[in-house]
NUDREN-313395 format. One record per residue: residue number from 1; residue in one letter; x, y, z of N, C-alpha, C, O in turn. Coordinates in steps of 0.001 Angstrom, whole numbers, plus 500000, padded with zeros to 6 digits. Example, Ala and Ser with C-alpha at 12.3 -4.5 7.8 and 13.67 -1.06 7.14 Angstrom:
2
<rec 1,'a',<513190,494310,507800>,<512300,495500,507800>,<513200,496700,507800>,<514236,496681,508465>>
<rec 2,'s',<512850,497750,507080>,<513670,498940,507140>,<512900,500030,507870>,<513409,501138,508039>>
END
This chain:
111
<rec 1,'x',<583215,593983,557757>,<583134,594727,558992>,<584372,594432,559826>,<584861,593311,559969>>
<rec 2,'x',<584771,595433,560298>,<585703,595309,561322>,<585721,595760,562938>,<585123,596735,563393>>
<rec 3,'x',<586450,594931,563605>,<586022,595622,564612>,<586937,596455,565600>,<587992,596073,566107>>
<rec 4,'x',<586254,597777,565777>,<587564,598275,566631>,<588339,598514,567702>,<589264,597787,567341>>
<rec 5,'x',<588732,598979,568803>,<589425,598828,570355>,<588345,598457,570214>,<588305,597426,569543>>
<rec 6,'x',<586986,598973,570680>,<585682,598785,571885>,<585090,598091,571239>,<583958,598489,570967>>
<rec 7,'x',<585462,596909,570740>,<584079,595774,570280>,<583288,596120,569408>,<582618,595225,568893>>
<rec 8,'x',<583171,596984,569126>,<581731,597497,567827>,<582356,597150,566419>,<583546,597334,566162>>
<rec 9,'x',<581567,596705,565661>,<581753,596494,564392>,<581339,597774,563298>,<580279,598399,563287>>
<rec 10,'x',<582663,597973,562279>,<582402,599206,561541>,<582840,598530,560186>,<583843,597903,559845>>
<rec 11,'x',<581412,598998,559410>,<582031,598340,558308>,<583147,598521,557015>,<583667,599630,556889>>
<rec 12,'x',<583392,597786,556371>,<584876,597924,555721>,<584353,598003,554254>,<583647,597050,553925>>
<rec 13,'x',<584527,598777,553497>,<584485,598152,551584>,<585286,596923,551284>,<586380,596632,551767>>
<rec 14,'x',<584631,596292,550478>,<585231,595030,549969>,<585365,593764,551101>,<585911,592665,551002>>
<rec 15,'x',<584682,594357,552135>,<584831,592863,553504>,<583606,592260,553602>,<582528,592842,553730>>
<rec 16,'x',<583841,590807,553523>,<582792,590016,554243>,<581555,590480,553251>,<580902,591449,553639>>
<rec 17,'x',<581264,589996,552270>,<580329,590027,551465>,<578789,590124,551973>,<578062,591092,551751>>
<rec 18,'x',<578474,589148,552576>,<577232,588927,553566>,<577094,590062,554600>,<575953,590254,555019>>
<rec 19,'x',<577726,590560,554903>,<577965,591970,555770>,<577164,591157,557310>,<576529,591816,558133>>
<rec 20,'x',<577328,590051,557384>,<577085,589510,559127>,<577737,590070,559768>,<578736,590543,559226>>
<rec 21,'x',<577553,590299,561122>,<577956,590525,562549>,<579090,589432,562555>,<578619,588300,562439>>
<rec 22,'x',<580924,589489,562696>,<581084,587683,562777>,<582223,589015,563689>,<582359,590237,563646>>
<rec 23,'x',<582902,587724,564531>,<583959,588245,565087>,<585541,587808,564007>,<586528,588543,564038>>
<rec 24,'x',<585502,586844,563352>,<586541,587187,562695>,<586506,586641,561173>,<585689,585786,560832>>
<rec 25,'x',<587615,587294,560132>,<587594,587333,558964>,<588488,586439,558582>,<589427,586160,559328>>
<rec 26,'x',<588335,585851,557360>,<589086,584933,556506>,<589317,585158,555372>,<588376,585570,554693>>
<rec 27,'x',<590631,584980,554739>,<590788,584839,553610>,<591353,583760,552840>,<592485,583352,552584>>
<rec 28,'x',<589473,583255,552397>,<589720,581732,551805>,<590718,581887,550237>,<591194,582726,549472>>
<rec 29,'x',<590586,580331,550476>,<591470,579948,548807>,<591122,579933,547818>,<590334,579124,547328>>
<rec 30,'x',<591775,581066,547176>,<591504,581565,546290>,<590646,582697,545946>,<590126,583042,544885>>
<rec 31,'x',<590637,583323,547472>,<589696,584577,547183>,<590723,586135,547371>,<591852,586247,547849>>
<rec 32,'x',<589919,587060,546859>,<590659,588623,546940>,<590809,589035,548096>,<591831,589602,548483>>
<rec 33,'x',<589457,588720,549039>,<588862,589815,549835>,<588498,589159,551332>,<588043,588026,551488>>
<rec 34,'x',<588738,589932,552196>,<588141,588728,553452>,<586857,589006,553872>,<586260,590080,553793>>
<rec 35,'x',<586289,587433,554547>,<585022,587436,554422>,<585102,586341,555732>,<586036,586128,556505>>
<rec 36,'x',<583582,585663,555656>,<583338,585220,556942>,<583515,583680,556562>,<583999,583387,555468>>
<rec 37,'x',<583106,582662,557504>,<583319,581631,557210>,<582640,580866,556487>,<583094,579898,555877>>
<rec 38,'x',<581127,581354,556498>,<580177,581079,555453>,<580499,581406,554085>,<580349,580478,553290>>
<rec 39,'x',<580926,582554,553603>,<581290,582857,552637>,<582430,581799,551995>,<582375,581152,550949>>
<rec 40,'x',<583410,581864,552945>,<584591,581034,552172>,<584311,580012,551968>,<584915,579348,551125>>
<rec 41,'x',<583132,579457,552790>,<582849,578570,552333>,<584107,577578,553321>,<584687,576679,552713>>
<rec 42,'x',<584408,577789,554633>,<585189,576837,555628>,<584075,576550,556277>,<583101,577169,556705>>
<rec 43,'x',<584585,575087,556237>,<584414,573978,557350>,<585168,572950,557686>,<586028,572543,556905>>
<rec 44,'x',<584981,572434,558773>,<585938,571376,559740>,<585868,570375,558885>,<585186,570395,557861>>
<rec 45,'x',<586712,569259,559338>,<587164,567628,558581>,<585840,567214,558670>,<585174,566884,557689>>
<rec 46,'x',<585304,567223,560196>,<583928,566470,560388>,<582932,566860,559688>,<582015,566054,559535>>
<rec 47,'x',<582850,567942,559188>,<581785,568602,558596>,<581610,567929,557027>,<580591,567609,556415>>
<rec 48,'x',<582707,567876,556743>,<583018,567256,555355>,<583163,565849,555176>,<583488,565374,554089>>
<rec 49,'x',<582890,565012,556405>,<582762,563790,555788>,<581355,563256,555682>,<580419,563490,556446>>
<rec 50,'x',<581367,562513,554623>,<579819,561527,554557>,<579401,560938,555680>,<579786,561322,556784>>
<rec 51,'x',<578563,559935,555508>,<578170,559441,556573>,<578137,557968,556962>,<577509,557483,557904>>
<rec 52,'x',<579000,557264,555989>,<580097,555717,556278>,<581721,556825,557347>,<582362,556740,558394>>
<rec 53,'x',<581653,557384,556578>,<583227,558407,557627>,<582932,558470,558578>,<583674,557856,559345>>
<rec 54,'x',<582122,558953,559021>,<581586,559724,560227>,<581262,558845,561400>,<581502,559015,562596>>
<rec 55,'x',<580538,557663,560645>,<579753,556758,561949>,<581657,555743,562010>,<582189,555505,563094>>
<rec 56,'x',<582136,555443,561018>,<583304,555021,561303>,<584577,555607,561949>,<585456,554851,562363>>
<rec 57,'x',<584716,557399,562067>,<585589,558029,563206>,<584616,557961,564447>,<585264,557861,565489>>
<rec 58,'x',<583179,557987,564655>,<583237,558033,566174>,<582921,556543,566573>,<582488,556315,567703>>
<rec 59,'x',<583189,555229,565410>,<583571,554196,566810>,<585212,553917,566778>,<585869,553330,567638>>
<rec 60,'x',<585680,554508,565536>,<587307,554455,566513>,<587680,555520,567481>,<588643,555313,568219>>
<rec 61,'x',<587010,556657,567559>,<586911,557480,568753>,<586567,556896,570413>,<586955,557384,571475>>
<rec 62,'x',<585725,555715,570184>,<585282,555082,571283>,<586747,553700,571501>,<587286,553356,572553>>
<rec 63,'x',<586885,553443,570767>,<587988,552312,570890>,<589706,553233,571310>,<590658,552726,571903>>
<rec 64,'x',<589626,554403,570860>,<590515,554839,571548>,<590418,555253,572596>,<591351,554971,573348>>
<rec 65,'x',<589493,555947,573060>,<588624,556102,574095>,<589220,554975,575705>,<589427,555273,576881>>
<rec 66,'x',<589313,553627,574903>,<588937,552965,575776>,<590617,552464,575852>,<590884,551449,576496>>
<rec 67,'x',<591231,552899,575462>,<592605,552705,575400>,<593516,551538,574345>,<594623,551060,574592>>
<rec 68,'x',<592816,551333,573364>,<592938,550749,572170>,<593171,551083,570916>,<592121,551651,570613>>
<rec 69,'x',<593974,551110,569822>,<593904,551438,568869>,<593046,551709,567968>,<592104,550919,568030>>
<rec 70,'x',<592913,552681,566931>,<591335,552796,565834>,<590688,551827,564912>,<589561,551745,564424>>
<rec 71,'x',<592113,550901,564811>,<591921,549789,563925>,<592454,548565,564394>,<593541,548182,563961>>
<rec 72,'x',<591674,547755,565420>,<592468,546892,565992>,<591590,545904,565728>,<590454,546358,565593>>
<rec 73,'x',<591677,544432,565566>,<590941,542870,565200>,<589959,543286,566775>,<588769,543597,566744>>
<rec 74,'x',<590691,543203,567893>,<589707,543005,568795>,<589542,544012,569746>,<590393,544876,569961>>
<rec 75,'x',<588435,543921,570343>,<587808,545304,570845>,<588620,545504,572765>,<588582,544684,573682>>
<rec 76,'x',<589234,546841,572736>,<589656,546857,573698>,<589473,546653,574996>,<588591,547470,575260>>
<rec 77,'x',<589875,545792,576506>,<589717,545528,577555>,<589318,546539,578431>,<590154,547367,578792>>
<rec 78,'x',<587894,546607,578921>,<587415,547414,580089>,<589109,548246,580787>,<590257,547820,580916>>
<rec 79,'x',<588504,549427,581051>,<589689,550318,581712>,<589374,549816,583056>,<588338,549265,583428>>
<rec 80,'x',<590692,550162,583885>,<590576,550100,585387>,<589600,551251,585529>,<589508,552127,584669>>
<rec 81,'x',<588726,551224,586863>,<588328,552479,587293>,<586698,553132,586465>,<586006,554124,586692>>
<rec 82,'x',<586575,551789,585272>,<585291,552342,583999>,<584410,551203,584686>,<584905,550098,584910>>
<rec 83,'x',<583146,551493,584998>,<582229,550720,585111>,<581709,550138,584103>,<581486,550689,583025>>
<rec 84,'x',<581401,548599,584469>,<580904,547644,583395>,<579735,547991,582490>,<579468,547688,581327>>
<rec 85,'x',<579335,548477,583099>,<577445,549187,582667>,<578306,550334,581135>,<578068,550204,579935>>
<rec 86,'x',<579196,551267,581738>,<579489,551908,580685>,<580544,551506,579886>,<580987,552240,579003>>
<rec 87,'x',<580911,550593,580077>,<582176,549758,578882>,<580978,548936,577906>,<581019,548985,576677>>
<rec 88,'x',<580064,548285,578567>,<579070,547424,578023>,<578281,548329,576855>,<577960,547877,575755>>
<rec 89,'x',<578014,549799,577347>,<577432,550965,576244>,<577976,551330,575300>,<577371,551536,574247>>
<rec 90,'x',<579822,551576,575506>,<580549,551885,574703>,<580625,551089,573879>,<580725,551484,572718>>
<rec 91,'x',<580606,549642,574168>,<581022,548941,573456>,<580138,548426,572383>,<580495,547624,571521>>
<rec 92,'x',<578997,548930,572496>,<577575,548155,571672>,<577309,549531,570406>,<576918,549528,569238>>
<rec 93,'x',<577751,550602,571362>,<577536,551502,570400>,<578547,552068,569109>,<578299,552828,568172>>
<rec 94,'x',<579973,551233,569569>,<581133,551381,568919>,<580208,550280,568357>,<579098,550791,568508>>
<rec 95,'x',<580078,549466,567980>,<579153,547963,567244>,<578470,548699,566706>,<579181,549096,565783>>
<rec 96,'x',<577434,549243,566622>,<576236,550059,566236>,<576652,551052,565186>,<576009,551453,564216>>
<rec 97,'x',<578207,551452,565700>,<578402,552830,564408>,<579194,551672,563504>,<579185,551872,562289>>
<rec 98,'x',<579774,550662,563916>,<580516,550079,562752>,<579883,549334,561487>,<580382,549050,560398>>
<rec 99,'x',<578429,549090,562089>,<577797,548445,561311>,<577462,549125,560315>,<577525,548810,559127>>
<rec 100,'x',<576770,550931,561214>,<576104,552143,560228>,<577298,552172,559148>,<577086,551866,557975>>
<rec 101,'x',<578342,552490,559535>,<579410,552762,558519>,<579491,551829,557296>,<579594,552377,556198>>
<rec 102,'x',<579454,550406,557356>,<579448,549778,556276>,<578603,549565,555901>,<578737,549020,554806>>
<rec 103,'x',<576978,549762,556392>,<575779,549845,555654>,<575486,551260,554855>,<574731,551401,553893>>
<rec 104,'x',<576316,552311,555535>,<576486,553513,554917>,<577368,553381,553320>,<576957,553664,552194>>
<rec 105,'x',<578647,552864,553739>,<579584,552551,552679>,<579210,552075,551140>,<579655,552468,550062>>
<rec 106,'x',<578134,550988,551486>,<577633,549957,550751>,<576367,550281,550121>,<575815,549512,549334>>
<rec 107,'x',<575749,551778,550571>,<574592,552128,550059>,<574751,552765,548732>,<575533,553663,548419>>
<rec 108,'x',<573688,552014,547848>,<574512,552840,546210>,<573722,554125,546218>,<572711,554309,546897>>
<rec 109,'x',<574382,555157,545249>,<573932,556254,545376>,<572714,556019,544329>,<572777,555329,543311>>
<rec 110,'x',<571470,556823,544855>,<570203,556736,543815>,<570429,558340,542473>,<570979,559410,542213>>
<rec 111,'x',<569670,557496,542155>,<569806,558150,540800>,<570219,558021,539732>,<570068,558916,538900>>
END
């Protein structure tokens, strides 16, 4: 489907397989024809990582956050201007995902 000046969607031969309502088209890798994002089968970095990745980018998200590097020995110094109450949260929960991550890491796959 495409859409034309006035917003309405008209559909196209050979577009977007699923024939959804989408506002825009892609043409994934390795395909002929454009289609939607479901189809191609796109998704984001985050979408695609497990779940040792995941809990391990959002506590270096919090350590940068706090004006510290992603991979640093020790956990970065309260900001000027950040209340203790929420450095004290950040900081337990950056703890909390680091742990998930290597209990994630370390989990064997069943089966």
């Amino acid at each position: 489907m495409v859409a034309d000046a006035g917003g309405s969607y008209v559909p196209a031969s050979g577009w977007d397989p699923c024939r959804r309502r989408v506002r825009k088209l892609y043409l994934g890798p390795g395909q002929k024809c454009f289609a939607c994002r479901r189809c191609c089968d796109l998704r984001y970095a985050s979408q695609r990582e497990d779940d040792a990745h995941r809990a391990l980018s959002k506590a270096q998200a919090i350590r940068v956050r706090l004006g510290g590097a992603a991979m640093h020995e020790e956990f970065p110094p309260k900001p000027k201007r950040m209340r203790w109450i929420t450095y004290r949260l950040l900081r337990a929960r950056s703890e909390e995902l680091w742990v998930e991550s290597l209990t994630a890491a370390l989990r064997l796959p069943t089966g």
